[in-house]
C-alpha positions as CSV (number, residue, x, y, z in Angstrom):
1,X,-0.7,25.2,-11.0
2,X,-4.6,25.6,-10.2
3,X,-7.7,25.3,-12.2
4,X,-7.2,23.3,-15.6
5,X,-8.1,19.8,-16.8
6,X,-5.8,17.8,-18.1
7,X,-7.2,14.7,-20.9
8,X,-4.9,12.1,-21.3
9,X,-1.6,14.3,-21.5
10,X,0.7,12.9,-23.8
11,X,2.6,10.7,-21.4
12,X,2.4,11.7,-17.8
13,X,-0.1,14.4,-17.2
14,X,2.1,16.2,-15.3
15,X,6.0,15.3,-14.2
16,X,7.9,17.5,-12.4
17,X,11.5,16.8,-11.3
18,X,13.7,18.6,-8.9
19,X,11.0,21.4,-8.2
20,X,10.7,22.9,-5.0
21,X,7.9,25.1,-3.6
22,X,5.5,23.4,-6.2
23,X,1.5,23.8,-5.2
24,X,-1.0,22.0,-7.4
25,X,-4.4,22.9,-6.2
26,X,-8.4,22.1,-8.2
27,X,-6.7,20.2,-11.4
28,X,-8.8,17.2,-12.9
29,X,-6.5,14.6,-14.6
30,X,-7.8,11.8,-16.8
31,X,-4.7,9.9,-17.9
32,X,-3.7,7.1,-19.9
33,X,-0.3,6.6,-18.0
34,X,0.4,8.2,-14.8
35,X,-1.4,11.5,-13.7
36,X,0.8,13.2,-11.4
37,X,4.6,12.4,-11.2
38,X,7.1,14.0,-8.6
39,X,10.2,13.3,-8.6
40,X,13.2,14.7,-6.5
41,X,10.9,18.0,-4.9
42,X,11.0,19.6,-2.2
43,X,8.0,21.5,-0.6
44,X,5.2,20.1,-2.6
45,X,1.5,21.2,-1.9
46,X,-1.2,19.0,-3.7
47,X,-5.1,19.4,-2.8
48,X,-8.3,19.4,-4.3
49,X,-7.2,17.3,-7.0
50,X,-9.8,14.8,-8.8
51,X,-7.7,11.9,-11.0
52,X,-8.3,9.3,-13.2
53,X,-5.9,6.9,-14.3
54,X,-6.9,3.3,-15.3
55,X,-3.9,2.1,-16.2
56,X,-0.8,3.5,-14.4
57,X,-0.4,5.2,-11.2
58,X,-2.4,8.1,-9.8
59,X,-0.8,10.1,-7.7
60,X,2.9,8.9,-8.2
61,X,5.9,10.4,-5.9
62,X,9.7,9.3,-7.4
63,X,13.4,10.2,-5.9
64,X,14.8,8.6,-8.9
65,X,18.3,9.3,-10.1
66,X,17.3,12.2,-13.2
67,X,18.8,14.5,-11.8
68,X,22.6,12.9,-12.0
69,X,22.1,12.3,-8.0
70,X,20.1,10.9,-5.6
71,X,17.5,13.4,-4.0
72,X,14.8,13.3,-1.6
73,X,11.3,13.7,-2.1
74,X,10.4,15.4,0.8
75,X,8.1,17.5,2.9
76,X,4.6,17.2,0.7
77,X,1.3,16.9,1.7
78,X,-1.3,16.0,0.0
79,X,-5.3,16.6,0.9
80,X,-8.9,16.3,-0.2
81,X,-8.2,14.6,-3.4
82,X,-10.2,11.6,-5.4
83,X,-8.3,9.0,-7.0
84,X,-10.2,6.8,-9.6
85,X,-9.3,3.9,-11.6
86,X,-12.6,4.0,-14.2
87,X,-12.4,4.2,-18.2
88,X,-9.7,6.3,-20.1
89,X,-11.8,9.5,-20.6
90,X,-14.6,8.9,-18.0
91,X,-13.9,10.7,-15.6
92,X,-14.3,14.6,-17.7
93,X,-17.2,13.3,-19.9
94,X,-19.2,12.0,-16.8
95,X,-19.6,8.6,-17.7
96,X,-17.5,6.8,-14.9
97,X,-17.1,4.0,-17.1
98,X,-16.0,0.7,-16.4
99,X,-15.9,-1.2,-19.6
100,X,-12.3,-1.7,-19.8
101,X,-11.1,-4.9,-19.3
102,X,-7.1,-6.5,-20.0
103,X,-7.8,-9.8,-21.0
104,X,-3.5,-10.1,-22.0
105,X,-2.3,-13.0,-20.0
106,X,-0.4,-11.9,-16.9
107,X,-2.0,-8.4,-16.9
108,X,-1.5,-6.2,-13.7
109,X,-4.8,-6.4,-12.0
110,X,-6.4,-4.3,-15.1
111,X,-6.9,-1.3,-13.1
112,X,-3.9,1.2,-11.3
113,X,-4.9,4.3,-10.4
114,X,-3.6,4.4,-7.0
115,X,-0.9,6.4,-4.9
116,X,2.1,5.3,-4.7
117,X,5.7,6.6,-3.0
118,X,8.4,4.5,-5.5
119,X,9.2,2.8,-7.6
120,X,11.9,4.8,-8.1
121,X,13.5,5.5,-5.1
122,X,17.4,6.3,-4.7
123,X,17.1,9.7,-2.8
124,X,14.0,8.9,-0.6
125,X,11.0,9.9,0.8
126,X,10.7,12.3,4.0
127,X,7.9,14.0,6.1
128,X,5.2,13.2,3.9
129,X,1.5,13.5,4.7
130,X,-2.0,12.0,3.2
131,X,-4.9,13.3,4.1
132,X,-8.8,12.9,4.0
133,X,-8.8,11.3,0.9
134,X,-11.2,8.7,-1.6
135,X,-9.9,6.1,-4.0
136,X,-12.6,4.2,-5.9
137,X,-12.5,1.5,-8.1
138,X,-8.6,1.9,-7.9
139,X,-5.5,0.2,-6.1
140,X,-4.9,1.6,-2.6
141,X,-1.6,2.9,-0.8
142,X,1.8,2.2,-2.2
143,X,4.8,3.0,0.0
144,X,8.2,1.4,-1.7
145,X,11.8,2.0,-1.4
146,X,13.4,-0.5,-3.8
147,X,16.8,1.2,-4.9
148,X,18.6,2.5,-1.4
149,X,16.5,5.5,-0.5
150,X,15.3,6.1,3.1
151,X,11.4,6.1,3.4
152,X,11.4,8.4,6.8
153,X,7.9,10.0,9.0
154,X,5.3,9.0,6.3
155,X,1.6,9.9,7.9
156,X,-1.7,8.6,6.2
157,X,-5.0,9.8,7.8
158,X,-8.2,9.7,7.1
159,X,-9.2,7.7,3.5
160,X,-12.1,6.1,2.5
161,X,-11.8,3.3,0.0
162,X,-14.3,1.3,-1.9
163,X,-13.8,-1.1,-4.7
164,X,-10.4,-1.5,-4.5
165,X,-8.7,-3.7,-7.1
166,X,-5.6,-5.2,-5.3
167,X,-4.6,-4.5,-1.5
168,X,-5.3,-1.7,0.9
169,X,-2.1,-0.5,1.5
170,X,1.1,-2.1,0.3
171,X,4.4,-1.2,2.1
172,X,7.7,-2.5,0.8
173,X,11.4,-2.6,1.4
174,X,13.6,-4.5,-0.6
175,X,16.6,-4.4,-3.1
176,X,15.8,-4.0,-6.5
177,X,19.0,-1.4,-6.7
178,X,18.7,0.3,-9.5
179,X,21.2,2.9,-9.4
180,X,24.7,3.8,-8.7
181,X,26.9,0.4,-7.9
182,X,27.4,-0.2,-4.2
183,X,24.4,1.6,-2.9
184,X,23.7,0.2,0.0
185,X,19.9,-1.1,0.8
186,X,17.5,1.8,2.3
187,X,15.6,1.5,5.1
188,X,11.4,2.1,5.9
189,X,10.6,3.4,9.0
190,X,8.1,6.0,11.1
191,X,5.3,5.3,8.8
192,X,1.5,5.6,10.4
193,X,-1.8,5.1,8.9
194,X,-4.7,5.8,10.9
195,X,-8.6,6.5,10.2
196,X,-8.9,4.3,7.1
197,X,-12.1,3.2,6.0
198,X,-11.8,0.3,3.2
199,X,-15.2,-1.7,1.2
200,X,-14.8,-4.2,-0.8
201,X,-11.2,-4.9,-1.5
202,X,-9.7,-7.7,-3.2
203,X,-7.7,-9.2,-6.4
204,X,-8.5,-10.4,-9.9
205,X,-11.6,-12.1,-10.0
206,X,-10.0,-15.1,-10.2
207,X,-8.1,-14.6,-7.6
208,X,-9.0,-14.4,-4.2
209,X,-5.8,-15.6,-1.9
210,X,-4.7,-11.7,-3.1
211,X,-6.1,-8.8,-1.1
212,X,-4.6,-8.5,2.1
213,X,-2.2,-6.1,3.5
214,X,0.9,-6.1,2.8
215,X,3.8,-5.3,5.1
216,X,7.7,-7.0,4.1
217,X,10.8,-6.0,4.6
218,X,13.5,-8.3,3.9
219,X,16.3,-10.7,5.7
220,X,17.9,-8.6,7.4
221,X,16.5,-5.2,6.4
222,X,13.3,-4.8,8.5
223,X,10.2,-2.1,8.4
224,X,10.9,-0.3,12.0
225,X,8.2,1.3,13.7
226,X,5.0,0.9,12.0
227,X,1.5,2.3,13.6
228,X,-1.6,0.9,12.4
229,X,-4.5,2.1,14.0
230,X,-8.5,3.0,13.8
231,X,-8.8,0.7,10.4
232,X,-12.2,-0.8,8.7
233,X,-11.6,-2.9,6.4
234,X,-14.5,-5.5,3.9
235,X,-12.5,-8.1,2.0
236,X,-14.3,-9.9,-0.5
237,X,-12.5,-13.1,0.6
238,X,-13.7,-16.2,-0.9
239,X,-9.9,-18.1,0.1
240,X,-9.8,-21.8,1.1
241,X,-7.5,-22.9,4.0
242,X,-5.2,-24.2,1.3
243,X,-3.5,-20.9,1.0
244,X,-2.3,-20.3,4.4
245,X,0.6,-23.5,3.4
246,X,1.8,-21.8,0.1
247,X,5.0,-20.0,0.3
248,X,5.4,-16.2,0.0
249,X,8.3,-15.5,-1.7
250,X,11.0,-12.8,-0.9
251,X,11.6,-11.3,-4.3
252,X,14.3,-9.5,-3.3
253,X,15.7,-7.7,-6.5
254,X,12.0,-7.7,-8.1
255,X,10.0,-4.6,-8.9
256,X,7.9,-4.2,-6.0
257,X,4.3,-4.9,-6.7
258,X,1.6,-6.8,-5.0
259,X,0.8,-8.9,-8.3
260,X,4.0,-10.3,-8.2
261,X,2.6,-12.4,-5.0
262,X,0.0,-14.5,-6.5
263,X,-1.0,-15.7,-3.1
264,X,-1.4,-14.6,0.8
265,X,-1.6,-16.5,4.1
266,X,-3.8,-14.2,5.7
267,X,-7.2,-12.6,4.6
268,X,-6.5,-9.3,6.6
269,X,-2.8,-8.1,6.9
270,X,0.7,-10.2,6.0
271,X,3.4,-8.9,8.0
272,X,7.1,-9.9,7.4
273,X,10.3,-8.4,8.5
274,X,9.1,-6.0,10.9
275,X,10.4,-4.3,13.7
276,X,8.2,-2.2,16.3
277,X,5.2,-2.9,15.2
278,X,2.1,-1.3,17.1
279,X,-1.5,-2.2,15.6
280,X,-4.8,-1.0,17.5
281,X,-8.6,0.0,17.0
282,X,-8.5,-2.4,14.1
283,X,-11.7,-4.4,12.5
284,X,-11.3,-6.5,9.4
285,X,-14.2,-8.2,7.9
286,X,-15.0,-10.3,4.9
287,X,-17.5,-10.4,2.4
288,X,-17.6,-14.1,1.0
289,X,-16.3,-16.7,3.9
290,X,-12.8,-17.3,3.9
291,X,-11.0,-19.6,5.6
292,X,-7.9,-17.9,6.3
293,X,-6.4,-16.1,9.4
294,X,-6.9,-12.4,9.9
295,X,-3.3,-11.8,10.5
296,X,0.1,-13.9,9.5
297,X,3.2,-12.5,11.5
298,X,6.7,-13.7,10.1
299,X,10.0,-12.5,11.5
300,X,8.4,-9.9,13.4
301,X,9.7,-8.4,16.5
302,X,8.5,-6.3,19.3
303,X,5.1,-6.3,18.3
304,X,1.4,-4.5,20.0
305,X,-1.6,-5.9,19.2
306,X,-4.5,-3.8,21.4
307,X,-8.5,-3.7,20.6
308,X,-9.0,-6.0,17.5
309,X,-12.6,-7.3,16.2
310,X,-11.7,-9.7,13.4
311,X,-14.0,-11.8,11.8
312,X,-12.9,-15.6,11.4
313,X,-14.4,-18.8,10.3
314,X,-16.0,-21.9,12.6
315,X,-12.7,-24.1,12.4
316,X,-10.4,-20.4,11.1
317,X,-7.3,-19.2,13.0
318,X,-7.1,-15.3,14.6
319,X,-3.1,-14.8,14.3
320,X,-0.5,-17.5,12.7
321,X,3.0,-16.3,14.5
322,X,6.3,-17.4,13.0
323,X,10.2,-16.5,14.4
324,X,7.7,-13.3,16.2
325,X,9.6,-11.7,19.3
326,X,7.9,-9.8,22.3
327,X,4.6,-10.0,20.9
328,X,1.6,-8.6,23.2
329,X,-2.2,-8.6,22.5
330,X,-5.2,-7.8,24.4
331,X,-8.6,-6.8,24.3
332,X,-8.8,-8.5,21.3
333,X,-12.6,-10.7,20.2
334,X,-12.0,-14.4,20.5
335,X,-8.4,-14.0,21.8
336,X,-7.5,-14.0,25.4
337,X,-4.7,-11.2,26.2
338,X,-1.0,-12.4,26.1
339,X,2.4,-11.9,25.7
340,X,4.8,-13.9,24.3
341,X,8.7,-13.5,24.9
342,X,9.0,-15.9,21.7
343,X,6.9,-18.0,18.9
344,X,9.1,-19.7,16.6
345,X,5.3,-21.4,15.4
346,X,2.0,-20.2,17.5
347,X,-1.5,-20.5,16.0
348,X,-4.4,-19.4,18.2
């Protein structure tokens, strides 16, 4: 599929399940749901793709249970594609409007238009790469496994961001289990996202404890071997110190979404049930002060920390540690290198 524009599309502009060898190459989308949906394929090419999609997911990869099974999605790439999140229609007229506004209380941030592995995910996600990308006045990077799918060697390089409406990057495992009975919970592990470039990032207006990144696993179920390195990142901040006491809660069988957490410890990246965790050549800013840490570890274990500029307040924390496990940091600005066998609760 190559060379067409797509205006609003029904319901999905395009949704294709259980196809293998699939290429989708120059195709504009401007969508009122979600623009590109692929569910249980194998071999999938996308590039060259400009998408609009204000109001539901962008680029959208499922392993949902349609087929009668569970199936992988697996071995897709996708490259040089835009993701935007302006006005239904804007985006083939010209216009890049941003009018839209949900005033309906509890809305979802107002604007979607991000990618996203999940929700649906029974069969799983495998060898799956993202590539020199933009997302603008969007969401960011959704990587989920909710319903006992395996999210395995997941590579994100080189995106620029600006304007983004929630988080960065949001990577979940929990147990929403929606499927078969006795399936058991999946697992999240060899994911990398390197050469990211994020301005301006940050929740609802109203709302600035959300923005962060977001990294959780569960108790018991842990993210293994996560590598997080060569990141920019501008938060709009604006957070008192208040936030850094309120819980985060597990929401364990919830659909996975960053608005369902109203509130996060850190300004920079949350980490929570975590294994192998290596994060380097990282520099996180924000734009309004903000009086939170950069980085909030819980229940993380065997954790790297090298070459880290992050920007903190006059009386702010760097790293709030709690039940963290061979933890190591060095050349890192305002923090003297160390390694710690165990915190149970370490500020510095």
């Amino acid at each position: 599929m190559r060379d067409i524009s797509i205006l609003h599309g029904g319901h999905f502009c395009i949704l294709a399940t259980g196809v293998d060898n699939l290429t989708i190459d120059n195709v504009r989308a401007d969508a009122d749901r979600d623009a590109f949906d692929i569910d249980c394929c194998k071999n999938v090419h996308i590039s060259n793709c400009t998408i609009n999609s204000p109001t539901d997911d962008g680029l959208c990869l499922k392993s949902s249970f349609a087929l009668g099974y569970a199936r992988a999605t697996e071995n897709v790439t996708i490259t040089n594609c835009q993701v935007y999140g302006y006005d239904h229609g804007s985006l083939l007229d010209g216009t890049f409007r941003t009018e839209f506004k949900d005033e309906t209380p509890g809305a979802n941030h107002c604007i979607t238009g991000r990618l996203k592995l999940g929700t649906e995910s029974n069969g799983g996600f495998k060898n799956i790469t993202v590539s020199n990308c933009i997302f603008e006045h969007s969401r960011g990077i959704c990587i989920e496994t909710a319903d006992g799918g395996a999210i395995e060697d997941v590579l994100i390089d080189n995106i620029s961001m600006r304007d983004v409406t929630d988080t960065p990057f949001f990577i979940r495992l929990n147990a929403r289990m929606r499927g078969p009975e006795g399936t058991p919970v999946g697992v999240c592990r060899r994911i990398t996202i390197s050469n990211l470039n994020v301005y301006d990032v940050g929740g609802r207006p109203k709302s600035p404890e959300l923005g962060a990144g977001m990294v959780m696993g569960i108790p018991g179920h842990y993210i293994e071997d996560l590598t997080l390195s060569h990141i920019r990142i501008y938060y709009r901040g604006g957070a008192s110190k208040e936030a850094i006491d309120k819980e985060v809660p597990q929401n364990i069988d919830m659909y996975p979404d960053p608005y369902r957490w109203q509130s996060m410890p850190a300004y920079g990246i949350y980490f929570r049930c975590v294994k192998g965790l290596r994060v380097s050549d990282v520099v996180l800013r924000y734009i309004n002060s903000d009086e939170r840490p950069a980085f909030v570890l819980d229940d993380v274990h065997d954790a790297d920390f090298y070459h880290i500029d992050a920007q903190k307040g006059k009386d702010a924390l760097n790293f709030i540690l709690k039940n963290v496990s061979n933890f190591s940091i060095h050349q890192a600005n305002g923090v003297d290198d160390m390694k710690l066998k165990k915190a149970e609760k370490t500020v510095f």
